[in-house]
C-alpha positions as CSV (number, residue, x, y, z in Angstrom):
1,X,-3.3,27.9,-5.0
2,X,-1.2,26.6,-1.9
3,X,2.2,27.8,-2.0
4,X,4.2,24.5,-1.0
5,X,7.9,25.8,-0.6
6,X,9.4,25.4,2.6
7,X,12.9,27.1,3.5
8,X,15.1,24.2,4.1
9,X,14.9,19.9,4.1
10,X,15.7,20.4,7.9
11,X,12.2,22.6,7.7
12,X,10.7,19.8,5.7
13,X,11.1,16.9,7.7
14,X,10.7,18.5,10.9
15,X,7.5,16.9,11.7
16,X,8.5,13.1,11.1
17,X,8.4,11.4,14.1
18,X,10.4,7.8,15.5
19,X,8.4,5.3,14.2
20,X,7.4,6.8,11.5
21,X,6.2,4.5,8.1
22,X,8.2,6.1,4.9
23,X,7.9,5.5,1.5
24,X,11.3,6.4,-0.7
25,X,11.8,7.1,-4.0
26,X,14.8,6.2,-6.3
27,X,16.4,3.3,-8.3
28,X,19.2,2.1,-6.9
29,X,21.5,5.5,-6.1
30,X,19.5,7.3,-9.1
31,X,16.6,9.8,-8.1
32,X,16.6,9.3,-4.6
33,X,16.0,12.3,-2.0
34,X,19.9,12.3,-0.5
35,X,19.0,15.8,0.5
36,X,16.2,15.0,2.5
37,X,17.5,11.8,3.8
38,X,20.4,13.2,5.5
39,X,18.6,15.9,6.7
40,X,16.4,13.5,8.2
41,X,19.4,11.6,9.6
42,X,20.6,14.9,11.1
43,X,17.5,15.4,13.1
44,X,18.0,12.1,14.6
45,X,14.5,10.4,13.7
46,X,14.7,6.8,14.6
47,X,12.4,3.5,14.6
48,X,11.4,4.2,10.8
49,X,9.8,1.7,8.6
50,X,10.9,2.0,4.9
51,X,9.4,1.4,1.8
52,X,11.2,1.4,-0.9
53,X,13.0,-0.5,-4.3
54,X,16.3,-0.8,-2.5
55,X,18.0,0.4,0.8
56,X,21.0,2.5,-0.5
57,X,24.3,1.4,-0.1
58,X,27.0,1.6,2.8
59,X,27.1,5.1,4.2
60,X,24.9,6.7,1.0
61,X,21.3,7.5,0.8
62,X,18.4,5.0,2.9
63,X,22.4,3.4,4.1
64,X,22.9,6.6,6.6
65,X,20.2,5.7,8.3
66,X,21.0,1.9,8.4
67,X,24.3,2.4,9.5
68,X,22.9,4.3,12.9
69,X,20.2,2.0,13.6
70,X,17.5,4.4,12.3
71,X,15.3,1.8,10.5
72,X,13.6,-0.9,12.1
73,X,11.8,-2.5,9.8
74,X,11.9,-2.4,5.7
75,X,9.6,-3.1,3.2
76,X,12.0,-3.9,0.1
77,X,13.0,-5.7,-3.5
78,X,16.4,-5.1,-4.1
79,X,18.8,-5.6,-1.1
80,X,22.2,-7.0,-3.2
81,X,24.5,-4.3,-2.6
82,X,24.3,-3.3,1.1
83,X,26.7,-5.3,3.2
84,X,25.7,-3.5,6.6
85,X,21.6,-4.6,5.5
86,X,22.7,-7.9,5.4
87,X,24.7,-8.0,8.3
88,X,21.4,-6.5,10.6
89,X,19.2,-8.7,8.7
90,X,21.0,-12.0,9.9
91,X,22.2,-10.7,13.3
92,X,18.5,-9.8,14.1
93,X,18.5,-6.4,14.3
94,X,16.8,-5.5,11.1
95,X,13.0,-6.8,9.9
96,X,12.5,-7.4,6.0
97,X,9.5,-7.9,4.1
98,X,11.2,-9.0,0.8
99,X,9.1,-8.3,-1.7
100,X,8.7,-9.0,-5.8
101,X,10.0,-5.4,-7.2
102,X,6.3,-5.3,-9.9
103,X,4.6,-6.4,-6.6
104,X,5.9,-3.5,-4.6
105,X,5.7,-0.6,-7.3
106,X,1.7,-1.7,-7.6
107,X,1.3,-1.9,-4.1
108,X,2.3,1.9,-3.8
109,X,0.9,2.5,-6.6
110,X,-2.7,1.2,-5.7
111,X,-2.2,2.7,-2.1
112,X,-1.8,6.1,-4.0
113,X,-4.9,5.4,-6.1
114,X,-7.2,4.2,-3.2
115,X,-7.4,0.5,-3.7
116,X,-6.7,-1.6,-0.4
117,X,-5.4,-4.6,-2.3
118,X,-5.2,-6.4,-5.7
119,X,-4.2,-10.1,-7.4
120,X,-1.3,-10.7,-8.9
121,X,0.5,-13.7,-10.3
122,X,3.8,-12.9,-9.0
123,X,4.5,-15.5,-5.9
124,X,2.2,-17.5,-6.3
125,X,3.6,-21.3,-5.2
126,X,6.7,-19.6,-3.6
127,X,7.1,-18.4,0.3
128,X,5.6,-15.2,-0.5
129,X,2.0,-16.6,-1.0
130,X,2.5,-19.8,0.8
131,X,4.2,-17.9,4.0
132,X,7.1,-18.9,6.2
133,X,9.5,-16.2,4.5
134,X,12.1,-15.3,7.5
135,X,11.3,-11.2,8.5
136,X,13.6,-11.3,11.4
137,X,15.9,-13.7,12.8
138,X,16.8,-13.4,16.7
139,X,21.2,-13.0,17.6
140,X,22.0,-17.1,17.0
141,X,20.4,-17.3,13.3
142,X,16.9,-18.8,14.4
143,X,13.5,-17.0,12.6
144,X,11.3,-15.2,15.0
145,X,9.3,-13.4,12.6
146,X,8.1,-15.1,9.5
147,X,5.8,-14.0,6.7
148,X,1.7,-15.0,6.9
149,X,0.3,-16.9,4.4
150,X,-1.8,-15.0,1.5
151,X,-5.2,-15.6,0.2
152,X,-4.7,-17.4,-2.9
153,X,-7.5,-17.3,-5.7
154,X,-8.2,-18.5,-8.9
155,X,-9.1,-16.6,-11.7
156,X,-10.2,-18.5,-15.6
157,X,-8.0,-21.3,-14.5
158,X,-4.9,-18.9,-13.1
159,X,-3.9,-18.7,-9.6
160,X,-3.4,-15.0,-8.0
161,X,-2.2,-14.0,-4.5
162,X,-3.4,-10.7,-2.6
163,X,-1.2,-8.7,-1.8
164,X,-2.6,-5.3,0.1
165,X,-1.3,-1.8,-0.9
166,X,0.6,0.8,1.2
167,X,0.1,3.7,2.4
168,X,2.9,5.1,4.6
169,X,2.9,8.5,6.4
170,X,5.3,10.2,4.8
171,X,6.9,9.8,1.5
172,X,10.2,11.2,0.1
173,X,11.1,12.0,-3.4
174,X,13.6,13.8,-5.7
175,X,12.1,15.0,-8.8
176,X,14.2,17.2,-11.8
177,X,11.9,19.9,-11.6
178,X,8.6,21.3,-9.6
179,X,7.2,24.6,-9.0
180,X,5.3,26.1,-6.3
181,X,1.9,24.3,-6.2
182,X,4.1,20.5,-5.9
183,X,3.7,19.6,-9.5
184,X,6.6,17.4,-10.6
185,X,9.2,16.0,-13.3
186,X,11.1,13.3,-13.2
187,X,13.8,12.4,-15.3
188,X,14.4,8.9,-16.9
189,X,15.5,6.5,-14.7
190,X,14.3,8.0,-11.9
191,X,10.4,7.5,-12.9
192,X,10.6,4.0,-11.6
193,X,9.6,4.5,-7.9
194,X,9.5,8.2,-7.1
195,X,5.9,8.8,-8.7
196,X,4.4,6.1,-7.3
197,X,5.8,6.7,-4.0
198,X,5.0,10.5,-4.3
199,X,1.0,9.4,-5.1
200,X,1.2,6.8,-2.1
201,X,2.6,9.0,1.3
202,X,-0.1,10.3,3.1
203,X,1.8,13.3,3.4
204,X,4.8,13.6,0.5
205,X,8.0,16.3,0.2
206,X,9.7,16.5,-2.6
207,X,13.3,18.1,-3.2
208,X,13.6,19.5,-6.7
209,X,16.8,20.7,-8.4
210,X,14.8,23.0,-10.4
211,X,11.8,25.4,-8.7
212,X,10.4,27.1,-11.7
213,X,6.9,29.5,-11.8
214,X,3.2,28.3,-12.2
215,X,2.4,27.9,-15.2
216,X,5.7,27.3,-16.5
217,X,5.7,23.3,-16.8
218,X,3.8,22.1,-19.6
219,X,0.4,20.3,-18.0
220,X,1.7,17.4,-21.1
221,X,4.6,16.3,-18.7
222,X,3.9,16.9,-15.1
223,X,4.0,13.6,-13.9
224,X,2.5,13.7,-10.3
225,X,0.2,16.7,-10.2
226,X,1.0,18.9,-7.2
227,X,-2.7,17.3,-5.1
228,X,-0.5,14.6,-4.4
229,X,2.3,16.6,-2.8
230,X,2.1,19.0,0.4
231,X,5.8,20.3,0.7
232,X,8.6,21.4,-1.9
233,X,12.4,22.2,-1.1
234,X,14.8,23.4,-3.2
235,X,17.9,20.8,-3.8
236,X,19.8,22.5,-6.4
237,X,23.3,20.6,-5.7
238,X,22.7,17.9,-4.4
239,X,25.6,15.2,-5.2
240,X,24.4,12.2,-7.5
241,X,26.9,8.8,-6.9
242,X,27.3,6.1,-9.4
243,X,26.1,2.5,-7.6
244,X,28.7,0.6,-9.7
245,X,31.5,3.0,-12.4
246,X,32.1,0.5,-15.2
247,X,35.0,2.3,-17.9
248,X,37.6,1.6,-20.1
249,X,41.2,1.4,-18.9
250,X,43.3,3.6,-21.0
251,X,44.7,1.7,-24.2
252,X,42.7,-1.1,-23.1
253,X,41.3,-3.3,-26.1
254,X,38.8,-5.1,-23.8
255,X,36.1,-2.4,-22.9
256,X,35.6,-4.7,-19.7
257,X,38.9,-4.3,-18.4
258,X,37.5,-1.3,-16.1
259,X,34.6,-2.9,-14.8
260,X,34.0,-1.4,-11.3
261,X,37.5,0.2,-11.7
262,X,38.6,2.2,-8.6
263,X,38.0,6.3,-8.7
264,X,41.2,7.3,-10.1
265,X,42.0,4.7,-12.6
């Protein structure tokens, strides 16, 4: 078997090219590949298209790259807590294909699996079936790119919109532990998108915090088996934010007196 360990995320993401399609794994600020982001920012890739649940935050994960103009187009479901996204998305500098978070996890999924496209109830009578959903909009607010229409088809009486899988050219994930042949383990939360973005990339690089032996994971809870995965990198201490801190204030009756309390309180 392949040994799939490379020396450094700067080793690992070497080959990504500007324009590059990229699938990225994570929930929100949980699971998501900060090592190999950043190392990706430092190389000074630009013109990506994204794929992925959500696009970080300001200054933090898939948000490094959005704050220097990396990404030029993003394939997304969750959007809420990026203030700079927002701002590119109005001004014109930023394309968005918003789409329904189910709809987007099957669409890497069935990508991954080899199926061009699938039906799904989800859209169906809204924008993203009927089209006209604003992509881009030009400096003064007016939409120059707008979403197509989608086939629409009935199935025993139900209505179902296709939507057509992805299959980007790289992928990205952070996984809790791997070994040397790319199999992988996720923890909790962050199951949600990096497996099915790790099965989708045409060619996918994982950062693990653990590296452990062959043989050592037990076959029961590999998650993505390591024929979906062509590069591993060792991210041992990588730092892991909190998207929103909600605690207690000391002597506090009301457990939400703390709610997004600032870092020291």
């Amino acid at each position: 078997m392949i040994n799939k360990v490379v020396g450094s995320a700067a080793e690992a993401v070497a080959d990504i090219p500007d324009g590059a399609s990229l699938a990225v794994g994570g929930f929100g600020l949980c699971g998501i590949p900060v090592t190999l982001i950043d190392a990706l920012h430092a190389q000074g890739t630009s013109e990506l298209e994204t794929m992925s649940n959500n696009c970080g935050v300001d200054g933090w994960g898939l948000g490094r790259l959005l704050s220097d103009h990396r990404i030029r187009r993003t394939i997304s479901s969750y959007v809420g807590e990026n203030k700079e996204f927002a701002r590119q998305y109005l001004s014109g500098e930023l394309e968005v294909e918003l789409t329904p978070q189910g709809t987007l996890a099957e669409k890497l999924r069935a990508g991954g699996a080899g199926i061009p496209a699938f039906y799904t109830t989800a859209g169906v009578g809204t924008q993203v079936s009927e089209g006209g959903l604003p992509q881009r909009y030009d400096a003064d607010g007016n939409v120059t790119v707008a979403s197509k229409a989608k086939e629409v088809r009935s199935f025993d009486g139900v209505d179902y919109v296709l939507e057509e899988s992805l299959r980007p050219d790289y992928a990205l994930v952070h996984a809790w532990k791997g070994d040397r042949h790319g199999n992988l383990v996720f923890h909790a939360t962050a199951m949600n998108f990096n497996p099915l973005c790790a099965q989708a990339g045409r060619i996918t690089i994982a950062e693990v915090e653990q590296l452990v032996e062959p043989g050592e994971l037990d076959p029961g809870e590999i998650h993505t088996p390591g024929i979906f995965v062509q590069r591993v990198v060792v991210a041992a201490d990588v730092e892991k934010r909190v998207e929103k801190r909600t605690v207690s204030l000391a002597g506090s009756p009301d457990p939400q007196a703390g709610l997004n309390a600032p870092e020291g309180a």
